[in-house]
C-alpha positions in Angstrom: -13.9 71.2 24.1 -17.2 69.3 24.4 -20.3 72.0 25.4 -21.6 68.3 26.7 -20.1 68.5 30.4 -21.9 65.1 32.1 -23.0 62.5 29.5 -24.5 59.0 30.9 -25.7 56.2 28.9 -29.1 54.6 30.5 -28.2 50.9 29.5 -24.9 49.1 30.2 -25.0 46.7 27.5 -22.9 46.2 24.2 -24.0 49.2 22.6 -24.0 51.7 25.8 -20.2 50.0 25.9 -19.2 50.7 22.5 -20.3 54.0 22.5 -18.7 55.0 26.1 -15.4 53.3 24.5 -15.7 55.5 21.4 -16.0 58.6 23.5 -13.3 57.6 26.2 -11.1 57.1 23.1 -11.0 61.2 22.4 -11.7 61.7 25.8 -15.0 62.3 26.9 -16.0 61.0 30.5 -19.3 59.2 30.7 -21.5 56.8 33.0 -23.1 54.2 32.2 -26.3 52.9 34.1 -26.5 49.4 35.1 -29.6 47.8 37.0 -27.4 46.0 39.9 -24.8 46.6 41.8 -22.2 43.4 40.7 -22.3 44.6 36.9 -21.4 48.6 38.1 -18.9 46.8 40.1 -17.1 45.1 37.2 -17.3 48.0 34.8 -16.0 50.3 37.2 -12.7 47.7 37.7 -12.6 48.1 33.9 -14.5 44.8 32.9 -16.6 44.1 30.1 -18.3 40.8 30.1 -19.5 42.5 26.4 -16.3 42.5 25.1 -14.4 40.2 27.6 -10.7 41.5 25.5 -11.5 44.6 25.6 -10.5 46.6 28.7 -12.7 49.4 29.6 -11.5 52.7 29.9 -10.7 54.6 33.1 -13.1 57.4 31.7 -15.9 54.9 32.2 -17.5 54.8 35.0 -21.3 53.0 36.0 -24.0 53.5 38.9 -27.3 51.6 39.6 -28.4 55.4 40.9 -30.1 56.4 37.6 -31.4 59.5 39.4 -28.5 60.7 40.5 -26.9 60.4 37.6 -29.8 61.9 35.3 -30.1 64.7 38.0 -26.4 65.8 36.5 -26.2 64.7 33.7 -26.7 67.1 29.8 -27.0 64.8 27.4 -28.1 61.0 27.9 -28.2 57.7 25.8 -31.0 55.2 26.0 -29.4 52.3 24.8 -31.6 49.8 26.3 -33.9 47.3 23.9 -37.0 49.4 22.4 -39.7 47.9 24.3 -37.9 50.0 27.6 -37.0 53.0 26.3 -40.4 54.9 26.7 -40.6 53.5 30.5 -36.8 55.3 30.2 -37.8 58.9 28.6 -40.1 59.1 30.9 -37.7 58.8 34.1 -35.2 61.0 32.3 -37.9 63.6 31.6 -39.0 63.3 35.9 -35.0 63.3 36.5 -32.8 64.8 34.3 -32.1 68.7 33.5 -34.4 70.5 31.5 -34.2 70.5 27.8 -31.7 67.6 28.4 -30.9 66.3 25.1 -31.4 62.5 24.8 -30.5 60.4 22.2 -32.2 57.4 21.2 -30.2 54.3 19.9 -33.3 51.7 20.1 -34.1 50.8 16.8 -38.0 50.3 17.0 -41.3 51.8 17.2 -42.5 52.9 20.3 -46.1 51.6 20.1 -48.4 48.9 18.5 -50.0 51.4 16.9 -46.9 52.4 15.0 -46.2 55.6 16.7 -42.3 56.4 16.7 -40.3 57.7 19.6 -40.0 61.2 18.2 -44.0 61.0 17.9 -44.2 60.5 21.5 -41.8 62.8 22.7 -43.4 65.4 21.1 -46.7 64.6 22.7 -45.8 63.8 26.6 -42.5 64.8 26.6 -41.5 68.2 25.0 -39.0 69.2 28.0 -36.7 66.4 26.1 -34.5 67.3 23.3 -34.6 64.2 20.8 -32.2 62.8 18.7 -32.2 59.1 16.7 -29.0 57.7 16.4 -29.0 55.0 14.1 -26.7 53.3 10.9 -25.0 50.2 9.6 -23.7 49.6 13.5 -22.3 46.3 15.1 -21.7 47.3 18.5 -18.2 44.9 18.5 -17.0 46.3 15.9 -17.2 49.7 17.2 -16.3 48.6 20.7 -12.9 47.3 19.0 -12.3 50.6 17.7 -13.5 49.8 13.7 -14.6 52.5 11.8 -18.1 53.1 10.7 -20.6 55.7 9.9 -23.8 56.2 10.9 -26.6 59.2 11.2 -28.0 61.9 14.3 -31.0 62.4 13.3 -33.0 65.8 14.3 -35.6 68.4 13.0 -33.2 70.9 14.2 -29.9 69.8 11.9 -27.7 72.1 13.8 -28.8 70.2 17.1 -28.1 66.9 15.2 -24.7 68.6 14.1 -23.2 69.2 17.8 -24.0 66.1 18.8 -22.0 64.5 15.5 -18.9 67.3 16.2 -18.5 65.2 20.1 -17.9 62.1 17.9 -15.3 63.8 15.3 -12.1 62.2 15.0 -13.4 58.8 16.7 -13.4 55.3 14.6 -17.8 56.3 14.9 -18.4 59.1 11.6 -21.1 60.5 12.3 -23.9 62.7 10.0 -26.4 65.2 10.9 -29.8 64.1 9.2 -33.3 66.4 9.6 -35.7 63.4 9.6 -35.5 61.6 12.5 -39.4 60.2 11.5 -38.1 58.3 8.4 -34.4 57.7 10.3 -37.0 55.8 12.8 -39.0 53.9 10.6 -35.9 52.4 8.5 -34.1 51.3 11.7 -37.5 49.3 13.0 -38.1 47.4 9.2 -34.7 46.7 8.5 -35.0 44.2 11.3 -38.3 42.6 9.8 -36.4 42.2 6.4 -33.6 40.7 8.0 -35.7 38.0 9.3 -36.6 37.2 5.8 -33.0 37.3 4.9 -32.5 35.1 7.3 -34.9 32.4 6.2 -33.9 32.7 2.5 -30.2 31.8 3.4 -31.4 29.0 5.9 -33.6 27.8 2.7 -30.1 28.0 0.4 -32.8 30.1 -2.3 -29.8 32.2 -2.9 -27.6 35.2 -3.7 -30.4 36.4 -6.2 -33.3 35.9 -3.9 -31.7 37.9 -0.9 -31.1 40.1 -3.0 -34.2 41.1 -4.7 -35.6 40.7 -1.4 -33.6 43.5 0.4 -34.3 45.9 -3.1 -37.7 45.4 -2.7 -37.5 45.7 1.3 -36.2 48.8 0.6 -39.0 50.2 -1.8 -41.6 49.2 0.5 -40.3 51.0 3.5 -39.8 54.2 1.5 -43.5 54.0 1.0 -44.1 53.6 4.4 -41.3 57.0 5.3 -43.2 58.8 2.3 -46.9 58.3 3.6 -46.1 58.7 7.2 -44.7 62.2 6.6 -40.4 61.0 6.1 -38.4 62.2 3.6 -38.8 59.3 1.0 -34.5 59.6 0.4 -34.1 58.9 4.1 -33.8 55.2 2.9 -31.3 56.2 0.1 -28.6 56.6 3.2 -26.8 54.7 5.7 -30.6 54.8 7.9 -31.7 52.9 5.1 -29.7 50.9 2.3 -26.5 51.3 4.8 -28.4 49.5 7.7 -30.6 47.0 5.7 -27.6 45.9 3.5 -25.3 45.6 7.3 -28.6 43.6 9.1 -28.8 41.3 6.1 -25.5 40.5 5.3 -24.9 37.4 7.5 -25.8 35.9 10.9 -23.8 38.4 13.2 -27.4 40.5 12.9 -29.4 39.1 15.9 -32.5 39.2 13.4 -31.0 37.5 10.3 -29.4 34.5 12.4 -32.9 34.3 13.6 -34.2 33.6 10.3 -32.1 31.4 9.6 -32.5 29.7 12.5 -36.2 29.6 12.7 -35.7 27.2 9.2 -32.8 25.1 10.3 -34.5 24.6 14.0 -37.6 25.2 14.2 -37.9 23.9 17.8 -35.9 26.7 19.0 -38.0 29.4 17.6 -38.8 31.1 21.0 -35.3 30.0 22.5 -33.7 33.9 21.0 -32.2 36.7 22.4 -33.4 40.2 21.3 -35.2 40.2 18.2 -35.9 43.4 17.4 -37.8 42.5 14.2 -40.2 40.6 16.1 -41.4 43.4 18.5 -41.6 45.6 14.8 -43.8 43.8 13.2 -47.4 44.1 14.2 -46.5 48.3 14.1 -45.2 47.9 10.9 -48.6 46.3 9.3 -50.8 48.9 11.5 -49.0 51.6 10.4 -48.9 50.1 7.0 -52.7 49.5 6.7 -53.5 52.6 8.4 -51.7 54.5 5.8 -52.3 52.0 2.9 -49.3 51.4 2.3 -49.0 47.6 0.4 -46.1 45.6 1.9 -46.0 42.4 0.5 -42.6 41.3 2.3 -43.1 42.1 5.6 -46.7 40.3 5.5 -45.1 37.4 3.6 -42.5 37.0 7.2 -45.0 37.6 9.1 -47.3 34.6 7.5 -44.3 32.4 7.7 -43.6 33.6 11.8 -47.2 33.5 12.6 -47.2 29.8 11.1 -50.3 31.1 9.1 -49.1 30.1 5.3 -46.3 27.4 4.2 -42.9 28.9 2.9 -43.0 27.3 0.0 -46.7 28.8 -0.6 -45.3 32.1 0.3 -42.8 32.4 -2.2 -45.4 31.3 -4.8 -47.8 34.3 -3.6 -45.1 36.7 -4.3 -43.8 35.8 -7.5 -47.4 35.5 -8.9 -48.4 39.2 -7.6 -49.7 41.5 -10.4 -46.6 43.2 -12.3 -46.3 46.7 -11.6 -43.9 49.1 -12.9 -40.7 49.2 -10.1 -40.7 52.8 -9.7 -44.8 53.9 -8.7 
């Protein structure tokens, strides 16, 4: 039995969807919270246009009235993009139950300035009980009932640890984690990475180069966890080597096929869906500097996106850096 008696997910797209279906699956009810009234319509007949062979289940329901819903509901999902969610916390916070525990999906940081969600919760919203959700995730693949694993993410582990029991037994494994700062961090920079995997496939430079490039990815953003005040093995586990290794593996990541894309078609640059890597990227260098914290990588994509050095001038700067001994 769930202690979770009214769960809503703010955000009816693929991932809200997946998750609702993984729920319904070991039968947990939940509503999901669309912005008009033709897309509640269609999910409440049991349509996805998500996952068009995938029929939704009966246990899924949706509204456009996100303060009804929030007024009832215990434990909410923001699964909307990350540039909405603090426009989100902040009606569940005016809406929802207090001490309603809310669990964050958005992979991002909430501010320019490199603050994190958890950072800002604490600050303006301390009613809300956070958790980060976040892992090696395609939302179809979990929608289609294909196992994965992933991480809840809490200061308090046991809170992160009911919130994984409500998954148990689903195709989503889920693992309580007590550092939802670094958990944060890895899911926004993973998406910057994949961008350069991206280009370095769309450039054919090679198994090698992608993957030295997601290695050393990975060192830099453990700097960046470490200084910030993360656990530095954070990025040791499916928040970190687990996610980077799924978002560069091909172009079903949103940010990789933009890499790639950006070097096959350079026309069609600004023609892309979400791109989360993009809205991480001037956080990541603030946060970066402000700490100083050297990231060659996610400078070197964010010359080549900016149009302020040449690729091939790039790669040069790179390989001609000072050598340093891999482990500092």
């Amino acid at each position: 039995m769930s202690v979770f008696s009214n769960i809503c997910f703010y955000g009816g797209g693929a991932w809200g969807q997946a998750l609702a279906l993984t729920l319904a699956s070991i039968g947990h009810k939940s509503t999901l919270i669309v912005s008009d009234e033709i897309r509640a319509k269609e999910i409440n007949n049991h349509l996805s246009r998500r996952f068009p062979k995938t029929p939704l289940n009966s246990l899924i329901q949706a509204s456009t009235k996100s303060n009804e819903v929030l007024k009832k509901s215990d434990l909410v999902f923001i699964t909307t993009e990350s540039k909405r969610v603090l426009k989100v916390m902040e009606e569940v916070s005016l809406f929802s139950s207090k001490r309603a525990n809310v669990i964050i999906t958005s992979k991002g940081f909430a501010t320019k300035d490199g603050q994190t969600f958890c950072d800002i919760a604490e600050d303006q919203f301390p009613d809300l009980k956070l958790s980060i959700l976040t892992g090696p995730t395609f939302a179809d693949e979990i929608a289609n009932n294909q196992p994965a694993a992933a991480i809840v993410a809490n200061k308090d582990v046991n809170s992160a640890q009911t919130l994984c029991e409500l998954f148990h037994n689903s195709n989503l494994r889920l693992y309580p984690n007590d550092d939802p700062l670094g958990a944060s961090i890895a899911g926004a920079v993973k998406n910057i990475i994949a961008i350069g995997a991206g280009i370095i496939v769309g450039l054919e430079l090679g198994d090698n180069a992608k993957a030295a490039l997601i290695t050393r990815g990975l060192s830099e953003t453990s700097e960046l966890i470490k200084n910030a005040g993360g656990k530095f093995s954070t990025v040791f586990g499916l928040a970190g080597i687990g996610d980077m290794s799924l978002t560069c593996s091909g172009p079903h990541s949103r940010n990789m096929a933009y890499g790639i894309n950006i070097v096959k078609d350079n026309k069609n640059r600004n023609k892309q869906g979400l791109v989360e890597g993009l809205n991480a990227l001037d956080s990541t260098i603030f946060l970066a500097e402000k700490l100083n914290v050297e990231m060659p990588i996610v400078n070197a994509i964010n010359d080549i996106l900016r149009k302020e050095a040449n690729i091939n001038e790039v790669i040069k700067k790179l390989l001609s850096r000072p050598i340093t001994n891999e482990f500092l």
